[in-house]
C-alpha positions in Angstrom: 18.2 159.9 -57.3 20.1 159.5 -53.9 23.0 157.7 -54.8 23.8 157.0 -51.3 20.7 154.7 -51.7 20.6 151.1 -53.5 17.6 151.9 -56.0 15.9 148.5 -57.3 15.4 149.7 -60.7 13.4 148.0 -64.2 14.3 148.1 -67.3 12.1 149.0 -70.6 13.8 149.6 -74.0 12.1 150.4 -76.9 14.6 149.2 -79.3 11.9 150.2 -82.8 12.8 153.5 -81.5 16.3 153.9 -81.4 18.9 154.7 -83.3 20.4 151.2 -84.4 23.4 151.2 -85.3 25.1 153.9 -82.2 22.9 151.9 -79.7 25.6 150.1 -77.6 23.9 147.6 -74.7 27.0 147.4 -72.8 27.5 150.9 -72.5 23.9 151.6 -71.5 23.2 148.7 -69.0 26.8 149.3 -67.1 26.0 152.8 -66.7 22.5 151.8 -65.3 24.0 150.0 -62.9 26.1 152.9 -61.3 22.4 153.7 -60.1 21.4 150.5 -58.7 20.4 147.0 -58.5 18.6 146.0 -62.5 15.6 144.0 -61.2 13.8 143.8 -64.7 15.9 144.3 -67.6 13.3 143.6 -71.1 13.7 144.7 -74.7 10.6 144.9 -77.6 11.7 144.5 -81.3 11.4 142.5 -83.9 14.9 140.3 -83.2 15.2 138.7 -86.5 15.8 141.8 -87.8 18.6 143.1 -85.4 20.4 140.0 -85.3 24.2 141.9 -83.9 21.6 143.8 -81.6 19.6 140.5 -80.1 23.2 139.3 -79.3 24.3 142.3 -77.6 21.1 142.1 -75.6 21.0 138.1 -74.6 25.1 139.1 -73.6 23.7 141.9 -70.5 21.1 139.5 -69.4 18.2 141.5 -71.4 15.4 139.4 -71.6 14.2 139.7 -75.5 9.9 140.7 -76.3 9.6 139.3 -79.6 7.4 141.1 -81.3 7.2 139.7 -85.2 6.9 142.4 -88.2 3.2 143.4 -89.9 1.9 146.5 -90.5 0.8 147.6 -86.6 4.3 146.3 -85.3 5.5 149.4 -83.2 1.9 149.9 -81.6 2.0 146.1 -80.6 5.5 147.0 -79.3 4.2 150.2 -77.5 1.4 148.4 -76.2 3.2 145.3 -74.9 6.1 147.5 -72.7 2.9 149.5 -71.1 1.4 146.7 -69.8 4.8 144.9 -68.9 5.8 148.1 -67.0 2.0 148.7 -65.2 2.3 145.0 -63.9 5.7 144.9 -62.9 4.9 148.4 -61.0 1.4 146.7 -59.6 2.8 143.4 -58.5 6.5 144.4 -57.4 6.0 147.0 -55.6 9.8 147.0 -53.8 11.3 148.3 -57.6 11.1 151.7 -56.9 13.0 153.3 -60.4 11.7 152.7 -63.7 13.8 153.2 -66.7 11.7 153.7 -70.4 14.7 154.0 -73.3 12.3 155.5 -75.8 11.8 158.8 -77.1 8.0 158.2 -77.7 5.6 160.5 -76.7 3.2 157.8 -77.1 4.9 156.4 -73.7 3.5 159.9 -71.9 0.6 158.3 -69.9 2.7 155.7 -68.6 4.9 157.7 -67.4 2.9 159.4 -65.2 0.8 156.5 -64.4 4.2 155.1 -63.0 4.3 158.4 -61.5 1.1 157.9 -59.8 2.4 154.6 -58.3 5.2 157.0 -56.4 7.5 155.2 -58.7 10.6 157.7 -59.8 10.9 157.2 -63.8 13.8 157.8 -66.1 13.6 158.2 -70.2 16.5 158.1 -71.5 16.3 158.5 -75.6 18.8 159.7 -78.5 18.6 163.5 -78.5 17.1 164.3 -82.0 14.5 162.0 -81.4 12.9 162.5 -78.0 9.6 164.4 -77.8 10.0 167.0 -75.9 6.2 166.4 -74.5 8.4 163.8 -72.7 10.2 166.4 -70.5 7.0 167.4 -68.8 6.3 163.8 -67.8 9.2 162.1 -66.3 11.5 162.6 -63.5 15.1 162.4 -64.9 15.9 162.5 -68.9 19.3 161.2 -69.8 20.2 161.7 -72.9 21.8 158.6 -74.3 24.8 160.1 -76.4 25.6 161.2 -72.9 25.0 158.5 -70.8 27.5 157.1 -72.8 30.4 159.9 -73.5 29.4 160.2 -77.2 28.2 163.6 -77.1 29.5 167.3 -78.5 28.2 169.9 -75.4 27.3 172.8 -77.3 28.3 176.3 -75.6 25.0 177.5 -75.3 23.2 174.2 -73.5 25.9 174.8 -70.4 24.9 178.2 -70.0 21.9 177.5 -70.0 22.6 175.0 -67.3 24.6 177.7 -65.2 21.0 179.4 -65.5 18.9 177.3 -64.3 21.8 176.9 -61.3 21.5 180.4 -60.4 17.5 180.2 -60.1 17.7 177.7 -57.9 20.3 179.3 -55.8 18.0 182.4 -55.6 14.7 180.9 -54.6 16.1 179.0 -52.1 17.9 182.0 -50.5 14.5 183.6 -51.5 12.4 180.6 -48.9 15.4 180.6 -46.0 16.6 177.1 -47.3 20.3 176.3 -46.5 21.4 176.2 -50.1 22.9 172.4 -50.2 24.3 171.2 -53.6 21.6 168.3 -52.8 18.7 171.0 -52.3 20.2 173.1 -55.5 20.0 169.8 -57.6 16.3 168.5 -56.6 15.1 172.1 -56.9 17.2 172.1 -60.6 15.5 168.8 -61.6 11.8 169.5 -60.6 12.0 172.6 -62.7 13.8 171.3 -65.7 13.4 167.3 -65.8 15.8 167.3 -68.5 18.5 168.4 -66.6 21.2 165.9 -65.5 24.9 166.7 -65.4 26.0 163.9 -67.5 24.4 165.7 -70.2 27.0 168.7 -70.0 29.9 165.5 -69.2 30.1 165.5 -65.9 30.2 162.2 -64.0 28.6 164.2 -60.6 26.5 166.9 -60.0 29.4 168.2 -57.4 32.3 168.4 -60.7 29.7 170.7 -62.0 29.5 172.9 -59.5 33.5 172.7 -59.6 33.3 173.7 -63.0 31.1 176.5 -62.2 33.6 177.8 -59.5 36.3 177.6 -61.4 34.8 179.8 -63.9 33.5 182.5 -60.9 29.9 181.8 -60.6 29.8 180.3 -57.2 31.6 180.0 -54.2 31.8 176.4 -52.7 32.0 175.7 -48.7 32.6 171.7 -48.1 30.2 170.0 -45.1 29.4 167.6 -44.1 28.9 164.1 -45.8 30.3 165.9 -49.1 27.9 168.1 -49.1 28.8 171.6 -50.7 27.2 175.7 -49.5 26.4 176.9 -52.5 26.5 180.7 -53.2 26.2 182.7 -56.4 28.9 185.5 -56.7 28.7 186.2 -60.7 27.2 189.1 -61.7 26.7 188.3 -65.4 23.8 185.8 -64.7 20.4 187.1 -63.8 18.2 184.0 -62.4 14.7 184.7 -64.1 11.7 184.3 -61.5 9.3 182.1 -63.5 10.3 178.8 -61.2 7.5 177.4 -59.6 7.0 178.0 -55.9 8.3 174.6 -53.3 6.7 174.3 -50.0 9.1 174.8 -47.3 10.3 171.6 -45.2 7.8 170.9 -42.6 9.9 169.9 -39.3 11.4 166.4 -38.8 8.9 165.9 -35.8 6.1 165.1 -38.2 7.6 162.8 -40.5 9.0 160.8 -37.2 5.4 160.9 -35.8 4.0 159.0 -38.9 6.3 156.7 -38.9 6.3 155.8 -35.6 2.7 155.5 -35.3 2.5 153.4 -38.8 4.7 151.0 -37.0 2.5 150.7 -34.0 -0.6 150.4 -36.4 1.2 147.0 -37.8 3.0 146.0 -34.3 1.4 142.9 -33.3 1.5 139.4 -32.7 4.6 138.1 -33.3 6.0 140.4 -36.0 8.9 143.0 -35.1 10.0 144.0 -38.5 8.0 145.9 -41.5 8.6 146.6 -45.2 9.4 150.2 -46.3 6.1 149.9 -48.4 3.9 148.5 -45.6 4.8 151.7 -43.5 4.6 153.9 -46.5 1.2 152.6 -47.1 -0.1 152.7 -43.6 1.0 156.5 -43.9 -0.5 157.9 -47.3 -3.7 155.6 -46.8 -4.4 155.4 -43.2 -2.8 158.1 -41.7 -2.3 161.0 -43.8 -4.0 160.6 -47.3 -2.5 164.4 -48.3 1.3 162.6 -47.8 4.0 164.3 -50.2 7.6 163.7 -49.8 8.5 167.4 -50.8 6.5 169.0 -48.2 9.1 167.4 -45.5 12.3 168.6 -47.6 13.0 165.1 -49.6 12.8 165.0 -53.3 10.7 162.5 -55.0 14.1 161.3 -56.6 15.5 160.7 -52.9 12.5 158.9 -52.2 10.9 157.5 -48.9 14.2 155.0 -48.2 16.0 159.0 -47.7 13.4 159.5 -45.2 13.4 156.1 -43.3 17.7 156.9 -43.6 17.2 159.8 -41.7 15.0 158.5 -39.1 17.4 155.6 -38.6 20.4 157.7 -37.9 18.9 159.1 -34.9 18.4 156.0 -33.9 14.6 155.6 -33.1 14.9 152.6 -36.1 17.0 150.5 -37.8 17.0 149.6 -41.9 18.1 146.3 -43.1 17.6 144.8 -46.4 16.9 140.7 -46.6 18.7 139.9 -49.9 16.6 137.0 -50.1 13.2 138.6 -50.1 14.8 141.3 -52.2 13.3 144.1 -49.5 14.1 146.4 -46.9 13.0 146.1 -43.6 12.6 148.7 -40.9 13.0 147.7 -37.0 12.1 149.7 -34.1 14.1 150.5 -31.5 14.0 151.3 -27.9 14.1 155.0 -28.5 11.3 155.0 -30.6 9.2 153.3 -28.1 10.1 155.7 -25.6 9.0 158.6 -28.1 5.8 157.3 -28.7 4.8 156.9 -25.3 5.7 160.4 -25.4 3.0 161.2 -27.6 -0.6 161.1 -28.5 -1.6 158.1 -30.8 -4.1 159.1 -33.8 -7.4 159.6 -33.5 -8.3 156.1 -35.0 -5.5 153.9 -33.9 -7.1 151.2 -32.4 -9.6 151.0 -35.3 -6.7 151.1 -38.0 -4.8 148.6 -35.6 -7.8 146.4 -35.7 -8.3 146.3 -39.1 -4.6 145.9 -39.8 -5.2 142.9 -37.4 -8.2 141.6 -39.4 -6.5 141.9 -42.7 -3.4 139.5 -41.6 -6.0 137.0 -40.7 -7.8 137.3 -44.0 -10.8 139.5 -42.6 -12.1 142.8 -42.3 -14.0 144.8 -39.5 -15.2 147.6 -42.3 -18.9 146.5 -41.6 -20.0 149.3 -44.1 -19.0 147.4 -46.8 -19.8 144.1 -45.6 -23.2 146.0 -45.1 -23.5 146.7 -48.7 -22.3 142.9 -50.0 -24.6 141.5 -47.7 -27.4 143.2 -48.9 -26.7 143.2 -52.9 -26.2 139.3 -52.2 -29.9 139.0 -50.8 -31.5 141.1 -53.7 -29.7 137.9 -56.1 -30.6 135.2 -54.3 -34.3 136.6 -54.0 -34.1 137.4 -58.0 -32.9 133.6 -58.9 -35.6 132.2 -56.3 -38.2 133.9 -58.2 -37.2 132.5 -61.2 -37.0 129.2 -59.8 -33.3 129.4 -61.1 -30.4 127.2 -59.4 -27.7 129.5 -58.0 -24.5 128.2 -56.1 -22.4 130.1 -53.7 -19.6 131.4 -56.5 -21.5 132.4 -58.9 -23.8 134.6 -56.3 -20.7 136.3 -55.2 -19.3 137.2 -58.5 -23.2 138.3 -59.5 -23.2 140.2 -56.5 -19.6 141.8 -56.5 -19.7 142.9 -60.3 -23.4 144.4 -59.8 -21.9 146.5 -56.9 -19.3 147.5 -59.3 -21.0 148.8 -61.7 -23.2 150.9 -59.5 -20.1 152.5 -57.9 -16.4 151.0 -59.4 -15.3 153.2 -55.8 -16.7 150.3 -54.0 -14.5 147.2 -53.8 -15.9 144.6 -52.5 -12.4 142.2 -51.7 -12.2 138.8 -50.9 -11.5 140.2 -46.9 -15.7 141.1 -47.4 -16.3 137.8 -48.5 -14.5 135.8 -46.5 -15.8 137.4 -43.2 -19.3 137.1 -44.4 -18.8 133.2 -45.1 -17.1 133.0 -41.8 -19.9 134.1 -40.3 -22.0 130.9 -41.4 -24.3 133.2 -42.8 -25.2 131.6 -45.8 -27.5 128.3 -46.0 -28.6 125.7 -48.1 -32.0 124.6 -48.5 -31.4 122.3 -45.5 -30.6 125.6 -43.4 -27.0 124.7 -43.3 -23.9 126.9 -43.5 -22.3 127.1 -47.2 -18.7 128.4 -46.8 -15.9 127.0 -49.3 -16.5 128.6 -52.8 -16.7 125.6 -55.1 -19.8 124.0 -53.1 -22.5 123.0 -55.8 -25.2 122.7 -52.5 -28.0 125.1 -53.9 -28.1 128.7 -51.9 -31.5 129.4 -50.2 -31.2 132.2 -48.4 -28.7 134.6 -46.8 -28.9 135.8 -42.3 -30.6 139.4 -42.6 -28.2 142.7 -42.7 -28.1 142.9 -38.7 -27.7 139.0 -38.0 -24.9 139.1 -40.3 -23.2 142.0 -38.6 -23.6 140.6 -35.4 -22.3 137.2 -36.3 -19.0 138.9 -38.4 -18.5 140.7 -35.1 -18.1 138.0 -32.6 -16.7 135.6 -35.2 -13.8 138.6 -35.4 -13.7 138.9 -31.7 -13.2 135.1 -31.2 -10.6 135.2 -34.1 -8.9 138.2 -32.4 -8.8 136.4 -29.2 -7.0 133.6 -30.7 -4.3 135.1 -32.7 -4.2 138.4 -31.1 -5.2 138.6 -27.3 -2.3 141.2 -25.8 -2.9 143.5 -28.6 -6.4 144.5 -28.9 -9.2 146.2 -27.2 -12.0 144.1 -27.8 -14.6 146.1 -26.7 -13.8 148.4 -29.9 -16.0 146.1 -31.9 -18.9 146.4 -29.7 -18.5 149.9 -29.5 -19.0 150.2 -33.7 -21.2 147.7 -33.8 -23.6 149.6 -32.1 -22.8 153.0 -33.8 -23.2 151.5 -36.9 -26.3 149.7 -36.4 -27.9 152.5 -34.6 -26.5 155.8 -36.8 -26.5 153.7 -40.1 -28.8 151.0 -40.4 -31.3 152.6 -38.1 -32.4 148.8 -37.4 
C-alpha cells in the first residue's frame, strides 16, 4: 500500500479463529490505523463467551456480530463476515482496503472475490494457524505476532527475505526498470504475498533495505521523495529465476489519455468535479475493458488514487477529498483542456457521452436492450390476454425482466430500460391510455410495437436532452442510430 495515500480501509475479524488469549484489540486496531482511515471496523463471535475480549472490542469502536453457540456456530460466523464484506464492497465502493483477521482458508473465495472488485485485501492471522492456501489469495499477509512486536524472527525467514530481495533486484535490471525501493517492494509482494517487512521487525520497507546494506548486500543511492537506487553487490546470494514475468510500464501518455477523455465522457451540465470511481469506471468499462494498473507501472497495492496523484502533479487535474461525502474528487484543469484538444477523442465518445447523459437523467439510449424488454413484454401481455388473466403494469415488468433473465443472466434489463420505455407512453390501458407509474392497478392491454417504441424513446430522449443538456450534445447522434439500428437490426 502507498503510504503516501489515505486508504479508507474495513475491518473483518474472525475472532472463533484466533488465538484468545494473545489477541490484543488495541494493539491491532492502532497499528491499522498507521495505514488509513477504519471505515468499517466488525467482529463475529459468540460475546458471551469472551467477555474481557467483547470489552476490549466495544473500547476501539468495534462493532460486535453476535453470533450465539450451537453446533454450526463457526460456519454461521464464516458465512455472516462473507456477506458483510461482499456488501460493504458492493454498496461502498469509496473503501478501497479490506482487512480479514482470520487464518481460514474457508475465507479463500472472498478474498479474491474482493479481489475481483479491485479492492486490495489484507489477512492478517496468528502464524501457526494461517492456511497457507491463503498466501496465494490475498494481497498483503501480516502476520499478527508481528504486527504487534510479539514475534521471535528466526535466522532462516530473513534470509529468505534477502532472497526474494535479490530476485527482484535482478528481473528488474533484467526488464530495464529503474530499480526503486518502491518497484523492488511491489515486484517482492506480487511474488510472495506473504512478504511484509514488519514480519522480519522492521517498521519500513526502507530500514530493511538499511539492514541489508549494512550487512553488504546492496548498495543504497537516496532520490528523490525518499526514494532509494537499489543495487545488489553480494556475491553469496544467487536470485533463482522462477519469478513470474511483469509487463513493462506502458508510457504515462496513455494513462493521461484515459483519464482525460473519461472526464470529458462525464463533463456536462453543470457538474465540474468527478469521483475517483466514476472515472475509474468510465475507463475499465467504457473505454478500455482490458484496464490493469500494472501494465502502466503502479501496483495494485498503490492503487488508482497513485495514478490520479501522478496526473495531478503535472498539473493537468487537481485531487481533493470532501470529508463530508467521505470521497475524493478529481477537477480538471486548464492544462488538461488544452491537451485534449490536442488529441483525438475515442471512437465512441459522443455515444458514451450520450449515454452518460441519459443515465444522470434516469434513462438510457442502449435501444438494443430496450429492443429486447419491449419485445419479451408483448409476448406477456399476449400470454395473460389469452388467458383472459388480469395483469397490471408491475407485475408485467418483473414477469418480463426475470423471463429475460433466465434466458440470458448477461442481459440486464435495469430500471434505466424501464423507465425509458414508460416514458415513452408506450404502454395503454384498455381505454388506450398511457400507464406509467408502477403501482397503477389500470389493467394493461397492449404495448406500441418494437419500432413505435423506439421511435418514441428516441424523441422523448432528445426532448429530455434538450432540456437538461442543450450545449453538450449532438443531437442528431440519436437519429443517426436510430436508423442503423432499425435498418441493420430489426430489418423493420
Amino acid at each position: 500500500m502507498n503510504s503516501s495515500t489515505l486508504n479508507n480501509i474495513a475491518v473483518f475479524i474472525d475472532f472463533e479463529n484466533l488465538s484468545h488469549a494473545s489477541f490484543n484489540t488495541k494493539h491491532l486496531i492502532d497499528k491499522l490505523k498507521e495505514r488509513g482511515r477504519l471505515i468499517v471496523k466488525k467482529a463475529y463471535a459468540d460475546w458471551g463467551r469472551f467477555a474481557k475480549a467483547k470489552h476490549q472490542m466495544l473500547e476501539n469502536s468495534v462493532e460486535l456480530i453476535e453470533l450465539p453457540s450451537h453446533s454450526q456456530s463457526k460456519n454461521q460466523a464464516d458465512i455472516k463476515l462473507v456477506v458483510d464484506a461482499l456488501e460493504t464492497a458492493i454498496t461502498k465502493d469509496y473503501i478501497d482496503t479490506f482487512v480479514v483477521v482470520s487464518g481460514d482458508s474457508d475465507f479463500t473465495p472472498l478474498i479474491s472475490k474482493l479481489r475481483e472488485y479491485n479492492k486490495y485485501v489484507i489477512v492478517v492471522g496468528v502464524k501457526k494457524q494461517v492456511s497457507k492456501l491463503l498466501i496465494g489469495y490475498c494481497d498483503e499477509l501480516i502476520y499478527y505476532s508481528n504486527l504487534v512486536g510479539e514475534s521471535t524472527i528466526e535466522e532462516s525467514d530473513i534470509k529468505a527475505a534477502y532472497n526474494l530481495l535479490a530476485r527482484a533486484i535482478n528481473y528488474l535490471e533484467e526488464q530495464g526498470v529503474e530499480t526503486r525501493s518502491s518497484q523492488i517492494k511491489s515486484y517482492m509482494k506480487q511474488v510472495d504475498s506473504s512478504f511484509n517487512e514488519s514480519n522480519y521487525g522492521f517498521s519500513q520497507f526502507k530500514r530493511f533495505l538499511e539492514k541489508a546494506k549494512r550487512e553488504g548486500l546492496v548498495s543504497l543511492k537516496l532520490l528523490e521523495h525518499g526514494d532509494y537506487l537499489v543495487k545488489w553487490v553480494s556475491k553469496d546470494f544467487e536470485p533463482n529465476d522462477t519469478a513470474p514475468q511483469l509487463l513493462k510500464p506502458i508510457e504515462q501518455e496513455d494513462i493521461l489519455y484515459l483519464i482525460a477523455w473519461a472526464i470529458k465522457i462525464n463533463q456536462f451540465g453543470d457538474q465540474t468535479s468527478f469521483t475517483l470511481s466514476v472515472i475509474g469506471s468510465t475507463i475499465k468499462s467504457q473505454l478500455d475493458p482490458a484496464f490493469e494498473l500494472h501494465k502502466y507501472g503502479y501496483s495494485k497495492s498503490q492503487g488508482f488514487k497513485a495514478v490520479v496523484e501522478d496526473i495531478a502533479k503535472q498539473g493537468y487535474i487537481k485531487i481533493e477529498f470532501i470529508r463530508e461525502k467521505n470521497q475524493y474528487y478529481i477537477r480538471a484543469e486548464p492544462k488538461l483542456e488544452e491537451y485534449v484538444q490536442s488529441t483525438s477523442p475515442p471512437g465512441n465518445f459522443q455515444q458514451l457521452r450520450c449515454e452518460n447523459m441519459c443515465s444522470k437523467l434516469g434513462l438510457t439510449s442502449n435501444l438494443e436492450l430496450i429492443d429486447i424488454f419491449v419485445t419479451e413484454v408483448t409476448s406477456v401481455i399476449a400470454e395473460y390476454h389469452s388467458k383472459l388473466e388480469a395483469l397490471t403494469l408491475d407485475p408485467l415488468i418483473e414477469i418480463g425482466r426475470q423471463r429475460i433473465k433466465d434466458r440470458d443472466s448477461h442481459i440486464n434489463v435495469s430500471e434505466k430500460v424501464v423507465n425509458t420505455v414508460l416514458k415513452s407512453l408506450a404502454i395503454k390501458d384498455e381505454n388506450d391510455m398511457p400507464i406509467i407509474e408502477r403501482d397503477d392497478e389500470r389493467q394493461v392491454h397492449r404495448i406500441e410495437s418494437v419500432d413505435i417504441v423506439l421511435n418514441s424513446c428516441t424523441e422523448m430522449i432528445q426532448d429530455e436532452l434538450k432540456a437538461h443538456f442543450s450545449e453538450d450534445i449532438e443531437l442528431d447522434l440519436f437519429n443517426i442510430l436510430l436508423d442503423h439500428f432499425v435498418r441493420d437490426e430489426l430489418e423493420l
